[in-house]
FITI-824402 format. One line per 5 residues: number of its first residue (from 1); their letters; for each residue y negated, x negated, z negated of N, C-alpha, C. Coordinates in nm, 2 decimals. Example, Ala and Ser with C-alpha at 12.3 -4.5 7.8 and 13.67 -1.06 7.14 Angstrom:
# FITI-824402
1	as	0.57/-1.32/-0.78/0.45/-1.23/-0.78/0.33/-1.32/-0.78  0.22/-1.28/-0.71/0.11/-1.37/-0.71/0.00/-1.29/-0.79
END
This chain:
# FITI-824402
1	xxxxx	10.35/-0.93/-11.07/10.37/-0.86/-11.19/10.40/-0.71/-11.16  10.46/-0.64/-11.20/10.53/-0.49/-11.19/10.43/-0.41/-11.23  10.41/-0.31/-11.16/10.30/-0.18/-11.20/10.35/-0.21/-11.40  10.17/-0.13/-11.41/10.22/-0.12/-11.56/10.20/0.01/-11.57  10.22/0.10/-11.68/10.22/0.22/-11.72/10.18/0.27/-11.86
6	xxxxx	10.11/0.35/-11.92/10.14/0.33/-12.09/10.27/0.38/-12.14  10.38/0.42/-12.07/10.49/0.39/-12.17/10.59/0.27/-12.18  10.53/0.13/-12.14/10.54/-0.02/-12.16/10.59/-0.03/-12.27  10.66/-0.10/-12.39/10.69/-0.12/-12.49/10.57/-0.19/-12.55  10.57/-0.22/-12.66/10.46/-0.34/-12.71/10.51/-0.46/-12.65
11	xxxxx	10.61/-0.49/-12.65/10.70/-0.62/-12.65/10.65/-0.67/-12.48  10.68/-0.56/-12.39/10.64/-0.55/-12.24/10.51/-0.62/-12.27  10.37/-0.52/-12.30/10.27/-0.56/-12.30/10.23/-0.68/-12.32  10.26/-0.74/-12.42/10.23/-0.88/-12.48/10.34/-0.96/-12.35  10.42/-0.93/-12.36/10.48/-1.02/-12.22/10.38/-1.02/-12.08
16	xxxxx	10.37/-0.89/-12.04/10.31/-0.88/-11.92/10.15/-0.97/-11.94  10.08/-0.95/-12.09/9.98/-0.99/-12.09/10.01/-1.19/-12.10  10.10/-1.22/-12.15/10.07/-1.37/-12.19/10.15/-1.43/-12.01  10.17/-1.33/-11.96/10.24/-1.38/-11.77/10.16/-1.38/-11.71  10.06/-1.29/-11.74/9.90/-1.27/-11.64/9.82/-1.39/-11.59
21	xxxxx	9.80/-1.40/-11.48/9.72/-1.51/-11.39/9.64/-1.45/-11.36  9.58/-1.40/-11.32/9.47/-1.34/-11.24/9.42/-1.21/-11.36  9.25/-1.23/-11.31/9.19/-1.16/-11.41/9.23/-0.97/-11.34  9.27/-0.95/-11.23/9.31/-0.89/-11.21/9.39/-0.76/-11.26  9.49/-0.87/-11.32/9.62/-0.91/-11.40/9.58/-0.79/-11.55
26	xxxxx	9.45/-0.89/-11.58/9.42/-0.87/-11.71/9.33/-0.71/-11.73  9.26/-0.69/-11.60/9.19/-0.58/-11.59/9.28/-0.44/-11.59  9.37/-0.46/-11.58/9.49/-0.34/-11.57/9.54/-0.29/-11.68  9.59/-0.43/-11.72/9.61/-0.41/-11.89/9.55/-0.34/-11.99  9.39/-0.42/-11.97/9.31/-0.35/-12.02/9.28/-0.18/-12.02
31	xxxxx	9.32/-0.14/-11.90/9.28/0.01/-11.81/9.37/0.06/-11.89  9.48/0.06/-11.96/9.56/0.12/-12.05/9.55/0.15/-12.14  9.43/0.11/-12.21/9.38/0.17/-12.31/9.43/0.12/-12.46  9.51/0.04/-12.45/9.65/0.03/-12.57/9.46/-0.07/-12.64  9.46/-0.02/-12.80/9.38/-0.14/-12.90/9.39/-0.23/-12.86
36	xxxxx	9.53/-0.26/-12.92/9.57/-0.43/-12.95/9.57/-0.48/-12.85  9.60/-0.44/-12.68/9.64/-0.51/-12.58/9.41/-0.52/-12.60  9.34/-0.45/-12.56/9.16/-0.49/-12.57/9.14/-0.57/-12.65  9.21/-0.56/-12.80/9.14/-0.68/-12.85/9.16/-0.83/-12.85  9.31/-0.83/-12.81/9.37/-0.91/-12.76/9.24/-0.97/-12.67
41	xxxxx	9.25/-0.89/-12.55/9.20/-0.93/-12.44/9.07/-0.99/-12.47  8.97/-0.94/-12.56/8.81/-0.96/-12.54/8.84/-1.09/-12.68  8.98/-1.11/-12.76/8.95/-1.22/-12.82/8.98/-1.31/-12.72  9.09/-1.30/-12.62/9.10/-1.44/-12.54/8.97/-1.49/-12.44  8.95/-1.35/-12.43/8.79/-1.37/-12.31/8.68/-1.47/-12.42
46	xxxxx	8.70/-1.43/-12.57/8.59/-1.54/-12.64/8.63/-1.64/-12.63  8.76/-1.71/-12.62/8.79/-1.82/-12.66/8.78/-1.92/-12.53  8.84/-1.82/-12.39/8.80/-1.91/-12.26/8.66/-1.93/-12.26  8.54/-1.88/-12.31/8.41/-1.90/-12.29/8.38/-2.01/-12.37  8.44/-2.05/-12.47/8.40/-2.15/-12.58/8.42/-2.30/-12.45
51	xxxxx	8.29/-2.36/-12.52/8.32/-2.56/-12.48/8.43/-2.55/-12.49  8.51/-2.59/-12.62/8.57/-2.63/-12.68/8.71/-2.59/-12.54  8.74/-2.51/-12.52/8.83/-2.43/-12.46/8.82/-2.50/-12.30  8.72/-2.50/-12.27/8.68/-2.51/-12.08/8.69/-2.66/-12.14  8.66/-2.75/-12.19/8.67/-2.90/-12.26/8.83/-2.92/-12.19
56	xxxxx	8.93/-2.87/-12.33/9.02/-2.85/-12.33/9.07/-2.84/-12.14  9.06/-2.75/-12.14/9.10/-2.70/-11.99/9.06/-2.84/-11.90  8.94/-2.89/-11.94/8.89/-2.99/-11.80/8.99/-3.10/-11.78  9.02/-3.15/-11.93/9.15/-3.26/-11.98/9.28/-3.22/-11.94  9.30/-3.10/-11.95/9.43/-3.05/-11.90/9.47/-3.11/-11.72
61	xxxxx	9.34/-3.02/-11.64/9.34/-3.06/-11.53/9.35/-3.17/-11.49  9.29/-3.26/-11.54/9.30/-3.39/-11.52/9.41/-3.49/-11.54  9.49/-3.45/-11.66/9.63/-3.46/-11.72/9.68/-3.39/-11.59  9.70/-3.34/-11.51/9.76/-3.31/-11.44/9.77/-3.40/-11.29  9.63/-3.38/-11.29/9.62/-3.45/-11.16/9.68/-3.61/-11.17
66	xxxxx	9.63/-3.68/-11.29/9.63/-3.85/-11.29/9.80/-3.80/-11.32  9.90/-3.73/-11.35/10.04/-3.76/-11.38/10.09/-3.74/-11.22  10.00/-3.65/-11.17/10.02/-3.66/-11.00/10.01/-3.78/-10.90  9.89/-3.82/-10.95/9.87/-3.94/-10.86/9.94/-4.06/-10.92  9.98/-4.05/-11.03/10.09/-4.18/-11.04/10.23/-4.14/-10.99
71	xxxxx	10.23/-4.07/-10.99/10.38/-4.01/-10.90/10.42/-4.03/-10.80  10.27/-4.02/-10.72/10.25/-4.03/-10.57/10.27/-4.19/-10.55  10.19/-4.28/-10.65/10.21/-4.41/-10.65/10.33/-4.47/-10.69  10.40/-4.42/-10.75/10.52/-4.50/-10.77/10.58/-4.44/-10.63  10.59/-4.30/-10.57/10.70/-4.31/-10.51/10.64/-4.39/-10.38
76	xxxxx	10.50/-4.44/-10.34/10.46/-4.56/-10.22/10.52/-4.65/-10.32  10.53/-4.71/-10.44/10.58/-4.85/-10.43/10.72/-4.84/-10.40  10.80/-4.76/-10.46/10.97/-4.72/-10.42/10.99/-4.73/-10.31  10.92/-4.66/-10.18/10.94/-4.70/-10.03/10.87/-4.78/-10.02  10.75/-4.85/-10.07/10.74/-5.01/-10.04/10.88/-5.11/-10.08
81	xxxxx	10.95/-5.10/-10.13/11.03/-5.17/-10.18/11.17/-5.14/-10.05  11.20/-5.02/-10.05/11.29/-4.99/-9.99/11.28/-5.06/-9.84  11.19/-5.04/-9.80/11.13/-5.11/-9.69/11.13/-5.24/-9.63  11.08/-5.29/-9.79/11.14/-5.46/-9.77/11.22/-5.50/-9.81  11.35/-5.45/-9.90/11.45/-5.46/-9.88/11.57/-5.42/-9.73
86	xxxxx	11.46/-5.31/-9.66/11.56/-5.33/-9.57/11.50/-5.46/-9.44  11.38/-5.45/-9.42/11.33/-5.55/-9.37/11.43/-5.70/-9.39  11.47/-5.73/-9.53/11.54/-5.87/-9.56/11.71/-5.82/-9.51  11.72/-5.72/-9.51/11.84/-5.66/-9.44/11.86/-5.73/-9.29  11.76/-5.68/-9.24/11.75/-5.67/-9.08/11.79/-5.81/-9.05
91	xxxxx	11.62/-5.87/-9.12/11.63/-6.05/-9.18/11.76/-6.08/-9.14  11.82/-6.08/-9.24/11.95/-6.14/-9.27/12.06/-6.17/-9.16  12.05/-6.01/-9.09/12.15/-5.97/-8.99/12.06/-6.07/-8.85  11.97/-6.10/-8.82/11.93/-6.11/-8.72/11.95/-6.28/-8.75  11.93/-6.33/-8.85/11.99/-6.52/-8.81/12.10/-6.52/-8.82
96	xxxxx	12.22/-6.44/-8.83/12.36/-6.42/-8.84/12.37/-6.42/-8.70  12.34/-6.30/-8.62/12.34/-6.34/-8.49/12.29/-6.43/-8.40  12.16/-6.53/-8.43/12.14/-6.59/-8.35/12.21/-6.69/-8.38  12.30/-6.72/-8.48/12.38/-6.80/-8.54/12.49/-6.78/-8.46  12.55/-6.66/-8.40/12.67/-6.65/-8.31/12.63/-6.64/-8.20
101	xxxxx	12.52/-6.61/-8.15/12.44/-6.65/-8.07/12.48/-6.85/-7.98  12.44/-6.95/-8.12/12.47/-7.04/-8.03/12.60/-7.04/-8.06  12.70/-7.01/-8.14/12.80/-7.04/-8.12/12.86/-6.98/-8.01  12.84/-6.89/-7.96/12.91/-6.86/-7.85/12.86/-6.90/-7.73  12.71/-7.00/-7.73/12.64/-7.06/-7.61/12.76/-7.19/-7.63
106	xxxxx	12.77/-7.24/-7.75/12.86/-7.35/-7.75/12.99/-7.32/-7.68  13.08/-7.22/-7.70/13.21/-7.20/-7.63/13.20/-7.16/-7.48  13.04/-7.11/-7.41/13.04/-7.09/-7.28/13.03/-7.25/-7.22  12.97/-7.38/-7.30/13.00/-7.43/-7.27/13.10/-7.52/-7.23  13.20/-7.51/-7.36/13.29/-7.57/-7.37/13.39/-7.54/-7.26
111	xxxxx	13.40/-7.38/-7.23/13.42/-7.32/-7.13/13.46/-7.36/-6.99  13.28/-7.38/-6.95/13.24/-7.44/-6.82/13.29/-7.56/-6.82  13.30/-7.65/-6.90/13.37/-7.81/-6.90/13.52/-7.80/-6.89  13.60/-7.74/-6.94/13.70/-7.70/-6.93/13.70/-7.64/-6.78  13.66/-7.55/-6.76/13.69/-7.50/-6.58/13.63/-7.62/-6.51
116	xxxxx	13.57/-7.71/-6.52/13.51/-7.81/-6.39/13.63/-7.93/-6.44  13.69/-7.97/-6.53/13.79/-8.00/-6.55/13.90/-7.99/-6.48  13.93/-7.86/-6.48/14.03/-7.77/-6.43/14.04/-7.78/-6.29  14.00/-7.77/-6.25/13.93/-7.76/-6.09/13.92/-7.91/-6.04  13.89/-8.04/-6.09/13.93/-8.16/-6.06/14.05/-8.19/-6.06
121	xx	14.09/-8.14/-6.15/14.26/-8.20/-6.14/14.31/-8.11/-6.02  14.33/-8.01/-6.02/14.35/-7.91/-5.88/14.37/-7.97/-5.76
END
């Protein structure tokens, strides 16, 4: 957040204050002396102290995390998937070859009969 100053606009203030993360943030603001930006401040400071509010807040957190952890879980089932689709890939390719595999044990044979053939008549 940018140094603040009191010749900030209103418009600045209320921005700088609703951008504020850190109580930090908020103690500076404060330091400026501006009313509205104090009362501002000590009504939000009531309302973070309410149940109602830290309630609020705990749901939030939690809304956050469980939309995390399904995220996390769909993207293991998506490379679960991807996985065994390439696995049936592999699959596939691998009795294709042992498939030319004997076919071409069959033509080494036919081969060899053909040369011992060859060589008798000779």
């Amino acid at each position: 957040m940018p140094p603040l100053d009191s010749n900030d606009s209103g418009r600045d203030l209320w921005l700088k204050l609703f951008n504020a993360q850190t109580e930090e943030e908020l103690a500076e603001i404060e330091k400026l002396g501006v009313p509205i930006m104090s009362e501002a401040l000590q009504a939000y400071r009531h309302v973070a102290a309410s149940d109602e509010f830290i309630q609020m807040e705990k749901m939030r957190s939690k809304t956050r995390h469980d939309e995390a952890q399904a995220l996390r879980n769909a993207e293991r089932r998506a490379a679960a998937q991807r996985d065994e689709h390439w696995q049936g890939v592999v699959a596939d390719k691998d009795v294709l070859i042992a498939d030319k595999d004997v076919e071409n044990a069959k033509l080494r044979s036919q081969l060899a009969e053909l040369k011992t053939k060859l060589r008798t008549r000779l």
